[in-house]
C-alpha positions in Angstrom: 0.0 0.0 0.0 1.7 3.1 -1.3 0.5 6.6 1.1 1.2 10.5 -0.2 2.2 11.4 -3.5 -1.2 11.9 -4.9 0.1 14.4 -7.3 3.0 12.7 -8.2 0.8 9.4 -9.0 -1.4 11.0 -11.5 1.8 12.8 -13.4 2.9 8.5 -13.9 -1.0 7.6 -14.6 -0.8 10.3 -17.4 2.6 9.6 -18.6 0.9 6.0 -19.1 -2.1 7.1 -20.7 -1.1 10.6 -23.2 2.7 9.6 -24.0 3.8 7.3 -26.8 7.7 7.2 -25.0 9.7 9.2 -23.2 12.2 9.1 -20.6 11.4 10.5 -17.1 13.4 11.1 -13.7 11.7 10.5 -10.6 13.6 11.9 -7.8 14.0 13.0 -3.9 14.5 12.1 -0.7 15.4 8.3 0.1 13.4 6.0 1.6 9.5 7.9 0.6 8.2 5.4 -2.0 9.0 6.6 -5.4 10.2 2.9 -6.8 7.6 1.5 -4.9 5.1 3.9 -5.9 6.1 3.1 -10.0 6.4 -0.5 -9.1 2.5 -0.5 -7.9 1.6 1.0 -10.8 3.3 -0.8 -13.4 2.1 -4.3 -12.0 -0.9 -3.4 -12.8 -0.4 -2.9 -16.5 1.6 -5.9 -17.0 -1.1 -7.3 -19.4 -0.2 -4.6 -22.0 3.4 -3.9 -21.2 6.7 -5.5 -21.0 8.2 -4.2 -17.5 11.8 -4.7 -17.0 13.5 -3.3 -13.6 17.0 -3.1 -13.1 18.3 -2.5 -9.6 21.8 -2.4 -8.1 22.4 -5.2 -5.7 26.3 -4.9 -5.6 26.0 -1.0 -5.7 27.0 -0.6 -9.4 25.5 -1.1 -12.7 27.6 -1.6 -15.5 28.1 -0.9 -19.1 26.9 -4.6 -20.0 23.8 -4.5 -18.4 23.3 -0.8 -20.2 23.9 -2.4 -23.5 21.2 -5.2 -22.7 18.3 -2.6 -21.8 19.6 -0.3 -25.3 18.8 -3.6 -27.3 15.9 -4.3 -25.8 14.7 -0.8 -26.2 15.4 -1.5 -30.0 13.9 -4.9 -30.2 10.4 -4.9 -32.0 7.2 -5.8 -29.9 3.8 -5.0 -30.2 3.9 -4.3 -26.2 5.0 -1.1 -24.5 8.0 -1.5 -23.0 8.6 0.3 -19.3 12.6 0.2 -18.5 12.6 1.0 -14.9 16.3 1.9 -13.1 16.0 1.8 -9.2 19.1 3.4 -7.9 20.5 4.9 -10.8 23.0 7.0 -9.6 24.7 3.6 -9.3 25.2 3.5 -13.0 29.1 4.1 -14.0 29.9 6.5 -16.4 30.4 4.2 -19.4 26.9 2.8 -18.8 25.3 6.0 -18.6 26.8 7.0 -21.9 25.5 3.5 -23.1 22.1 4.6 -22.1 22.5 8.7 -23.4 22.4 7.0 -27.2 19.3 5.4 -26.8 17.9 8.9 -25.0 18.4 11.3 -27.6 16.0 9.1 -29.9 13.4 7.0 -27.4 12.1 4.5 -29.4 8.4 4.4 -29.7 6.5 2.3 -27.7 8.7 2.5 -24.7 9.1 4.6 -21.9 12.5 5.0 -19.2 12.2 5.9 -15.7 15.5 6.3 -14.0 14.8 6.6 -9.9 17.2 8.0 -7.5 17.8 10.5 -4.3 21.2 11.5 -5.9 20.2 13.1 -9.0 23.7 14.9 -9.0 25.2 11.5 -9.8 22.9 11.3 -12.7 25.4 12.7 -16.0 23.7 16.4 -17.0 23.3 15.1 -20.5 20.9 12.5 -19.5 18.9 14.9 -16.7 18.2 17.6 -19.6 16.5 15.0 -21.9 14.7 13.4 -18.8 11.5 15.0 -18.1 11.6 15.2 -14.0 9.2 13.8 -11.5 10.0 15.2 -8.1 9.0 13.6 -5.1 8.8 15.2 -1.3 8.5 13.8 2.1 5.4 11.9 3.4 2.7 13.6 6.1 3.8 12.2 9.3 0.0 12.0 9.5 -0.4 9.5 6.7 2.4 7.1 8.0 1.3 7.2 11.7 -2.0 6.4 10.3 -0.5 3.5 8.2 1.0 2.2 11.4 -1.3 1.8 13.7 -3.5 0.0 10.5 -0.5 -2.4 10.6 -0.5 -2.9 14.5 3.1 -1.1 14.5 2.0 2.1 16.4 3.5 1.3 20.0 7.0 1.4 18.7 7.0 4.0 16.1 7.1 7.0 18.1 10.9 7.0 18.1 11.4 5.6 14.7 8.7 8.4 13.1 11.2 11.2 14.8 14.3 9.6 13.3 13.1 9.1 9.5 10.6 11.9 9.5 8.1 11.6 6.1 10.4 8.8 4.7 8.2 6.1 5.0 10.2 2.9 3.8 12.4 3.5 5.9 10.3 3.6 9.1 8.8 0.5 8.2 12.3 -1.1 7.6 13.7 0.4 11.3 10.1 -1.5 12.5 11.3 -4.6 10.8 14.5 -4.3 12.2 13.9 -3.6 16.2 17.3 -5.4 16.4 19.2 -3.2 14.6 17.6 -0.1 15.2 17.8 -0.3 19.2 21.7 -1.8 18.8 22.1 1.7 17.6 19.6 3.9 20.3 21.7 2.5 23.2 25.2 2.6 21.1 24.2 6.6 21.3 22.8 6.9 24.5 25.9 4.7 26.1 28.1 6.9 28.2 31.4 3.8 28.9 33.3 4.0 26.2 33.9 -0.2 27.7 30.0 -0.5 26.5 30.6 1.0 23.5 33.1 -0.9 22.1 31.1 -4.2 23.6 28.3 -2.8 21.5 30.1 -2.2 18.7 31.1 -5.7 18.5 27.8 -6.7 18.5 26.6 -4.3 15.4 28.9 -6.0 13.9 27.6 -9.4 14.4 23.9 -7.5 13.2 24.3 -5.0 10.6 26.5 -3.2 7.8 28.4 -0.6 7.4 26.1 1.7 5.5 23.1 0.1 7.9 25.0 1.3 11.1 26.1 4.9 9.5 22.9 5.7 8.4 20.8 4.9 11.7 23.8 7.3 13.4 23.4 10.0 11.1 19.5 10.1 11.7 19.8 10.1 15.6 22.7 12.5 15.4 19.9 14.6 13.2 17.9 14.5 15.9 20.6 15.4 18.1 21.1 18.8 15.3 17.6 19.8 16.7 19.1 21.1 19.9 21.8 22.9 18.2 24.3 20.5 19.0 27.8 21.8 17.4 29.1 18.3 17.9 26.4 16.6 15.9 26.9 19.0 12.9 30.4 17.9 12.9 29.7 14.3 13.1 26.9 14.0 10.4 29.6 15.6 8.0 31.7 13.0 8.8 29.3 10.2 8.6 28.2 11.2 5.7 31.8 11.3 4.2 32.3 8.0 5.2 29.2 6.7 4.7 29.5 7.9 0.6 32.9 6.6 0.6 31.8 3.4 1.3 28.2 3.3 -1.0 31.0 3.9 -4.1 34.0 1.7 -2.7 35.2 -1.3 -4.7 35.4 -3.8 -2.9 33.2 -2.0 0.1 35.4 -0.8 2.8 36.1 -3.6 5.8 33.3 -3.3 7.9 35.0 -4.5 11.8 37.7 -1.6 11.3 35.4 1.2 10.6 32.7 0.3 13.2 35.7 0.3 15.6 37.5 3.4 14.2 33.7 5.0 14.6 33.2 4.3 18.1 37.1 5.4 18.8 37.1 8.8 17.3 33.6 10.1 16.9 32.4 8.7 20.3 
């Protein structure tokens, strides 16, 4: 069940119903249902259309799999075609100038939707012959409502504060009480004894990027009281946490949790 984006939902209904092709950027913050929204939408018109989604499990997608959605953008069919890219500002360079040849002439019959919260990472030659679909925050309203439909209510309060309007990932903090409280008392622990015994046991539990992104929410909440020393931490976690959503092989996982605890806390 996809909540908010009213607006946003009858722009992709249109698209659907008035366009012959055309390539479109749906874009904003992470984690507030823009591939899920698509998704819902494009199940339901898979009678009539050929859907083909590409995501990113090992954080890059390459030139190879590029040059499979150009040909089948070329291939003949008497069905649309809907080419949907979840987390494309994981495509590398040299498969986003795979993709930019197919762009400047969209075959009929078929429409692209690339998806992502870094649009920045998205080559300016493919954003200008995108047509863009932004997407905002969800009412806290709607997703506390959704909760307590699901039963989840009792122990959303915290999680609502820390992903404000960003409902997947709410629902993934819910689903993940584990790692979402390893990380609450990993903040709220004053021994730095605890925290390194926590810290061992994040790593048992979670990622990298899972760990520095619940720390960069709570230290967000932290920002909220003017806290100098959060500012200065979120700018480091977000360094790091960048570093690693690009780094080939990821970056080791025991030694940054450890150097985290050590030097930011």
């Amino acid at each position: 069940m996809i909540i908010g984006h009213k607006k946003q939902k009858e722009n992709i209904e249109k698209i659907f119903d008035l366009y012959g092709n055309g390539g479109f950027l749906l874009y904003g913050p992470e984690g507030v249902g823009k591939f899920s929204l698509l998704k819902e939408l494009t199940e339901n018109k898979e009678a009539e259309n050929d859907v083909i989604i590409v995501e990113a499990p090992k954080k890059s997608i390459s030139k190879n799999t590029s040059e499979v959605l150009r040909n089948l953008a070329l291939f003949n069919s008497s069905k649309n075609r809907i080419i949907i890219i979840n987390d494309a500002h994981f495509l590398t360079s040299e498969a986003q100038n795979v993709l930019l040849k197919i762009l400047e002439e969209i075959p009929s019959k078929t429409f692209f939707f690339f998806i992502t919260h870094r649009p920045h990472k998205i080559l300016a030659t493919i954003r200008s012959r995108l047509q863009p679909v932004k997407f905002g925050f969800v009412e806290d309203d709607e997703i506390k409502k959704l909760l307590k439909e699901q039963g989840s209510d009792k122990d959303s309060k915290v999680v609502c504060e820390a992903f404000s309007g960003q409902t997947g990932l709410i629902i993934k903090a819910i689903s993940e009480k584990i790692k979402f409280n390893l990380v609450s008392k990993f903040i709220k622990e004053q021994s730095s004894l605890q925290k390194m015994f926590l810290s061992d046991k994040i790593t048992e539990n979670m990622e990298l990027d899972e760990f520095l992104k619940y720390l960069i929410v709570f230290e967000r909440i932290n920002l909220r009281e003017n806290s100098k020393e959060a500012l200065l931490r979120i700018k480091n976690l977000l360094a790091l946490y960048f570093d690693n959503e690009y780094a080939a092989p990821p970056l080791s996982k025991n030694l940054h949790i450890k150097n985290i605890c050590v030097n930011y806390y």
